[in-house]
N, C-alpha and C positions, 0 to 999 in steps of 0.2 A: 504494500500500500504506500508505504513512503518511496521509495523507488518511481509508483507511477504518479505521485504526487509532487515529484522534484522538477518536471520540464515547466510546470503551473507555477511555482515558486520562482526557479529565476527566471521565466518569461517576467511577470510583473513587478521580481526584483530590478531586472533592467530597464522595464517602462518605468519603474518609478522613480530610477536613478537621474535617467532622461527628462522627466516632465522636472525634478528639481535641480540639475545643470541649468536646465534653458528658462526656469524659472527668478534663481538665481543671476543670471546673465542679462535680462530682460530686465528686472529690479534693481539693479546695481549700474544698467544707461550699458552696458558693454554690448550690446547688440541695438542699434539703429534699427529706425522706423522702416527701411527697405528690408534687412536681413527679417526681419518682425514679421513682415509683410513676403516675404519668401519663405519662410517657416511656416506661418498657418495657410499659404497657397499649396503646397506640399503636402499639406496634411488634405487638405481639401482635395486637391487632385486625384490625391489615393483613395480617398472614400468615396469617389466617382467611381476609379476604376476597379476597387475589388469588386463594389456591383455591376460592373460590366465584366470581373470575370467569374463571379458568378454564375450571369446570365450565358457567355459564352465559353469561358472556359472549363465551368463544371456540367453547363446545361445544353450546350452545343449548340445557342441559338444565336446568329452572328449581329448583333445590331448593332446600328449606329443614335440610336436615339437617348443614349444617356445625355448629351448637353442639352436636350430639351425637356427632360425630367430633370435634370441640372438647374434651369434656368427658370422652371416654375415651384420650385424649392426655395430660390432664393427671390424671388420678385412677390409669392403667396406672403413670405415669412416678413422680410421687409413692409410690405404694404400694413400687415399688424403693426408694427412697431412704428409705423410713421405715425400710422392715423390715433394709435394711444399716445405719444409724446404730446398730439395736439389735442386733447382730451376727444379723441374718439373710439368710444369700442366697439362698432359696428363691425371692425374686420375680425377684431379677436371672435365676439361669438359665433358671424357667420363663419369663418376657418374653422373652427374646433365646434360648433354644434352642428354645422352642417356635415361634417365629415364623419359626427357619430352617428348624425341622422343616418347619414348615406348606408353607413357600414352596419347599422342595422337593419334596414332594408335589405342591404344586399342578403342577409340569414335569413329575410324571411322570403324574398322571392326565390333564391334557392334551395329553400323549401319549398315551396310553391311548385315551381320546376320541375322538382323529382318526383312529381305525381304522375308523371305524362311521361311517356318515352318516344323517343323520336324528336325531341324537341330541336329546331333547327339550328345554327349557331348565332342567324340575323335575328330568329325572334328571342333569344338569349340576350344577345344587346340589346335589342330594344328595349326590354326589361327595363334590364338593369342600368339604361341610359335616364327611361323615364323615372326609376326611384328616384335618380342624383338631382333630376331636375327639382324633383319632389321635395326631396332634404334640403336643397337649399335655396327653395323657394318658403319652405317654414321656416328655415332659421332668420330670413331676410326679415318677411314679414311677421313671423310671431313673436319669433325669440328674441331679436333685437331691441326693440322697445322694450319688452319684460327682461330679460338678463343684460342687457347693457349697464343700466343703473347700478345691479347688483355686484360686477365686478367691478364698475367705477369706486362703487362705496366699500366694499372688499378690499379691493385692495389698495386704495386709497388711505386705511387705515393702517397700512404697514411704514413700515420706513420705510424713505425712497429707494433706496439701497435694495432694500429686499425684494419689493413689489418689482424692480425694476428686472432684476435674475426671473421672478415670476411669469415676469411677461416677454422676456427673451425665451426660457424656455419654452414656454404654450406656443410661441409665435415659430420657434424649432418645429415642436411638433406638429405642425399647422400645415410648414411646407411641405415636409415630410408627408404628411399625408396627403394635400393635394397632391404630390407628386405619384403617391401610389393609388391613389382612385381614378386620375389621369391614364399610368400605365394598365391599370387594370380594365379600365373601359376598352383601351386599343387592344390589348392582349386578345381581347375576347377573340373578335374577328380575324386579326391580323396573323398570332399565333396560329391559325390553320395552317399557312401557307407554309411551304419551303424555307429553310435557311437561308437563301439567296435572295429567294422573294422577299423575306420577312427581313432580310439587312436592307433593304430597295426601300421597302414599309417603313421603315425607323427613320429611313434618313429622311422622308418625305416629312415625316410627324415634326422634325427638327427644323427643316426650313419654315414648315406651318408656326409653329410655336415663335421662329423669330419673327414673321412676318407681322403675326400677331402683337408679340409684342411695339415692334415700329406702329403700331395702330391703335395703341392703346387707350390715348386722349379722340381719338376718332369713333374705331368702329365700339371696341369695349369701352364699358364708363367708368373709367378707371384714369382720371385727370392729371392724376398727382404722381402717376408714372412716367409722364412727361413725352410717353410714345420712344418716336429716333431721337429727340435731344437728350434722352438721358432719365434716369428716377435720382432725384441725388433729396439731401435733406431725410436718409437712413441714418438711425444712429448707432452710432461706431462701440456694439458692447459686445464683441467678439475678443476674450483675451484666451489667454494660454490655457487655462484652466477647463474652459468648455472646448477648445481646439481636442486637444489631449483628448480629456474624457467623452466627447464624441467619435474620434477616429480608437478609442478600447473600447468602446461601445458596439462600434461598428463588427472591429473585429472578435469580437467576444461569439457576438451573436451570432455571425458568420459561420466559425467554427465551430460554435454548439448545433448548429442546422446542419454542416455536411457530414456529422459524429453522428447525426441521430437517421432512423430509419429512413425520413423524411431527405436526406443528404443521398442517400444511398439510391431512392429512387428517381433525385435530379439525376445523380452521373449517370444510371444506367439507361435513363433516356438519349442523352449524351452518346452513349454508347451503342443502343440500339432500341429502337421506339418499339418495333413489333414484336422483339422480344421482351423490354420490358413490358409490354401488355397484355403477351400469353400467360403474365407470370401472373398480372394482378395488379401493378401499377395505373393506376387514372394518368397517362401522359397529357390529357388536356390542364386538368387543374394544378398538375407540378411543374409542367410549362409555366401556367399563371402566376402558381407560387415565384419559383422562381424570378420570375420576372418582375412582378410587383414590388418583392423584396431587394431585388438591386435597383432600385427604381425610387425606394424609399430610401435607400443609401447617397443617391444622387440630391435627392432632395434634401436630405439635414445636409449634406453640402456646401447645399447652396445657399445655403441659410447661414451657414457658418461662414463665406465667403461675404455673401453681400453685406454682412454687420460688422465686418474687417475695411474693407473699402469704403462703405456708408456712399457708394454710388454704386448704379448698374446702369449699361449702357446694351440695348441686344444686339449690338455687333461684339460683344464679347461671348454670344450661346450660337455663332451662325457654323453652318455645316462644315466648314472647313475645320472649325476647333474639337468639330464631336469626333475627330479622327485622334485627338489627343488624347484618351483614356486607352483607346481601341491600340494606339502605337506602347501604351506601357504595358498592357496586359501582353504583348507579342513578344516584348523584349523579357520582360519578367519571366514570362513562361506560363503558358494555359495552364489553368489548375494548380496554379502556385501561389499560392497567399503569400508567401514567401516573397516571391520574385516582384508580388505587383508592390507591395510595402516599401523594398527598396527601389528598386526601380523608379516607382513615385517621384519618392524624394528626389535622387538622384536627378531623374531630369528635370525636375522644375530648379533645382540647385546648380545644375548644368549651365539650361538654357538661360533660363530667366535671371541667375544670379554671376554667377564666374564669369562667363563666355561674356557676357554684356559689359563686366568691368575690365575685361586683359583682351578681348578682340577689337579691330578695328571700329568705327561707328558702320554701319549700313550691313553688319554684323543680320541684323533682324530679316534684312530683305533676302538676303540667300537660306531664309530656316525651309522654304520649302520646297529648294531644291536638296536641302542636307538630306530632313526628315525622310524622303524617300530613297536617298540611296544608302544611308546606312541601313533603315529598312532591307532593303534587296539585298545587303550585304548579308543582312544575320538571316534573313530567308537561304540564303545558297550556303552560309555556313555552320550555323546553328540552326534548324528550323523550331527545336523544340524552346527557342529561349537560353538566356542566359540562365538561368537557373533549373532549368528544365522541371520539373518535379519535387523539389527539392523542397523540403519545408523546413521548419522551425521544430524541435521537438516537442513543444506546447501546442504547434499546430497541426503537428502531424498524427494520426490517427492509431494507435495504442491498441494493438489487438490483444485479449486476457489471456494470459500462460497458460498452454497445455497440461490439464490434467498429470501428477507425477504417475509412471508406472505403479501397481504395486508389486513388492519385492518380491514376495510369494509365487510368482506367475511365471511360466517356464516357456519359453519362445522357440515353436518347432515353426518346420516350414512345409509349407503344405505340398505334397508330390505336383510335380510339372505334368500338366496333360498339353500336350500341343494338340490344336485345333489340326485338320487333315490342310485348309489352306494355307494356313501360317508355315506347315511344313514343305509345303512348295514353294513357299517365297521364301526359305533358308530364315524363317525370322520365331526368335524365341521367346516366347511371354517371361516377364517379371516374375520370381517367386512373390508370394503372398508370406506375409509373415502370420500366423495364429498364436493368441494369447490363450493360454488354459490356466487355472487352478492348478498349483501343486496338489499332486492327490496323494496325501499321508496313509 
């Protein structure tokens, strides 16, 4: 027990050496506003991309649509936090009531559902399109008026300090969850298709999502987003301590979903769909799982990113950038938590930090001619990644010791019958070992 207890100990004996290095360093002025700001991008980046390897390194589903779950993680969770600074809680209720509305719905029309067989995949979304509409057309108009007051007066009576962690957190979980009622609505449909079709599918949802956003003072009523000039006037309460504890967060959970049976049934979709479903596996709803859930990880992201900057602009969520998680997970190595953790770092440390202080200026305009030829490189000479497989011992997966012999038991071996073909093809079967009972 202690033995399989040690990789859990100094796993988060070293996390927590790290969060108080950089904790220290941050407090004491030794790390600048830019180093600040390329530490919690870093950390950001990576809780994008373990949910995109997730999605496709352990589920085999290749998309491009994390920076648009990305990007409504951090524009949901900011838009809370604007509208409470200036005494509005409209968004905090509708965020967080609407999203339980929704999520209770969704248990009861899939209940509902499994009455019927045959039910088709479009009248599945329709559904489940018209509950969301539903959840957050009650939160808008019931629950607003009646719970607005109450958390004003709530939490208005804490100290600002605390009220204010109160409402970063809710306004975390807010994006987060728009991000995963979002991926869950497209899942439905889109998750039919092919891996190729369904990467084609993602990336469409990604431009959609930017588009959107540049529209957002226009076609959505959503003013104070400011559409293509920008959302700025976000406040800046992203420090090291929710950085951290979001990206052990991330990974905690991560690891305890691919350890449980529920992990076991992503890969072996992954692996092969019509065998996992001779076996007993639902590949539609582990599909969903999965995909939701890295989807949820892009969203507290983005949440953590946009309250670091305290601006968003949707040319920083546009298609060209959703290839940025999709290039760490390749180099890391598919199915490597391992590999995507560092690797993370590493390039945003790379790109964004080193290279931009010791390379020449116009450094930035050749990144996308690099990005793809080092790509092609570790394609032709590493394909499985620099890390290949390779995990962490806290993250890698602990099979329980085989039963000891017992001493008693005398080990014959069982006479060799060769089959009549095998003796034509000169090929000899394996003995069998047999365990018996000493017999006194």
């Amino acid at each position: 027990m202690r033995q399989r207890m040690k990789p859990s100990v100094t796993f988060l004996g070293v996390g927590l050496l790290i969060f108080v290095v950089i904790q220290a360093l941050l407090s004491f002025g030794l790390l600048n506003n830019y180093w600040r700001g390329i530490i919690y991008w870093g950390a950001a980046i990576t809780i994008v991309s373990l949910g995109l390897n997730l999605i496709y390194g352990f589920n085999g589903q290749f998309s491009l649509g994390q920076y648009g779950f990305y990007a409504i993680g951090a524009y949901g969770s900011a838009d809370v936090t604007y509208r409470w600074v200036r005494g509005d809680p409209s968004a905090l209720v509708v965020v967080l009531a609407g999203s339980l509305l929704a999520m209770g719905l969704y248990v009861m029309v899939s209940a509902f559902l499994r009455r019927f067989y045959g039910v088709t995949v479009m009248a599945r979304f329709t559904f489940y399109v018209l509950a969301t509409i539903l959840a957050f057309a009650i939160a808008v108009v019931v629950l607003v008026p009646v719970l607005g007051p109450v958390f004003t007066a709530v939490l208005g009576a804490l100290p600002a300090a605390v009220s204010q962690q109160i409402v970063f957190l809710l306004a975390l979980l807010g994006g987060a969850a728009l991000a995963g009622i979002a991926s869950f609505l497209f899942g439905i449909p889109v998750l039919e298709l092919g891996s190729d079709y369904f990467g084609i599918a993602t990336l469409g949802f990604t431009i959609i999502i930017k588009v959107l956003l540049d529209n957002t003072d226009t076609i959505l009523p959503f003013p104070e987003m400011k559409g293509a000039r920008g959302m700025i006037g976000i406040p800046q309460w992203t420090t090291w301590p929710w950085v951290f504890g979001s990206l052990l967060l991330v990974i905690i959970v991560m690891r305890n979903v691919l350890h449980s049976s529920m992990g076991r049934a992503i890969v072996s979709v992954r692996e092969d769909e019509r065998a996992a479903e001779l076996v007993g596996v639902d590949v539609t709803n582990t599909k969903i799982l999965a995909f939701v859930l890295g989807s949820i990880f892009a969203g507290l992201a983005g949440g953590i990113r946009a309250h670091d900057l305290a601006f968003l602009h949707p040319q920083s969520f546009n298609f060209i950038q959703s290839f940025n998680p999709l290039i760490i997970v390749v180099f890391g190595g598919l199915a490597s938590m391992t590999g995507t953790l560092i690797t993370g770092f590493l390039w945003i440390f790379l790109l964004e930090g080193f290279l931009r202080l010791f390379l020449p200026t116009g450094f930035e305009t050749w990144r996308l001619v690099i990005y793809p030829l080092i790509l092609l490189l570790m394609m032709l000479l590493r394909p499985e990644g620099v890390f290949g497989q390779y995990e962490f011992p806290f993250l890698r997966r602990e099979l329980p010791p085989l039963p000891e012999k017992d001493s008693g038991a005398v080990v014959t071996t069982a006479p060799q019958v060769v089959p009549e073909p095998l003796k034509a093809l000169h090929v000899q079967p394996q003995s069998v070992e047999i365990a018996h009972e000493e017999v006194v």
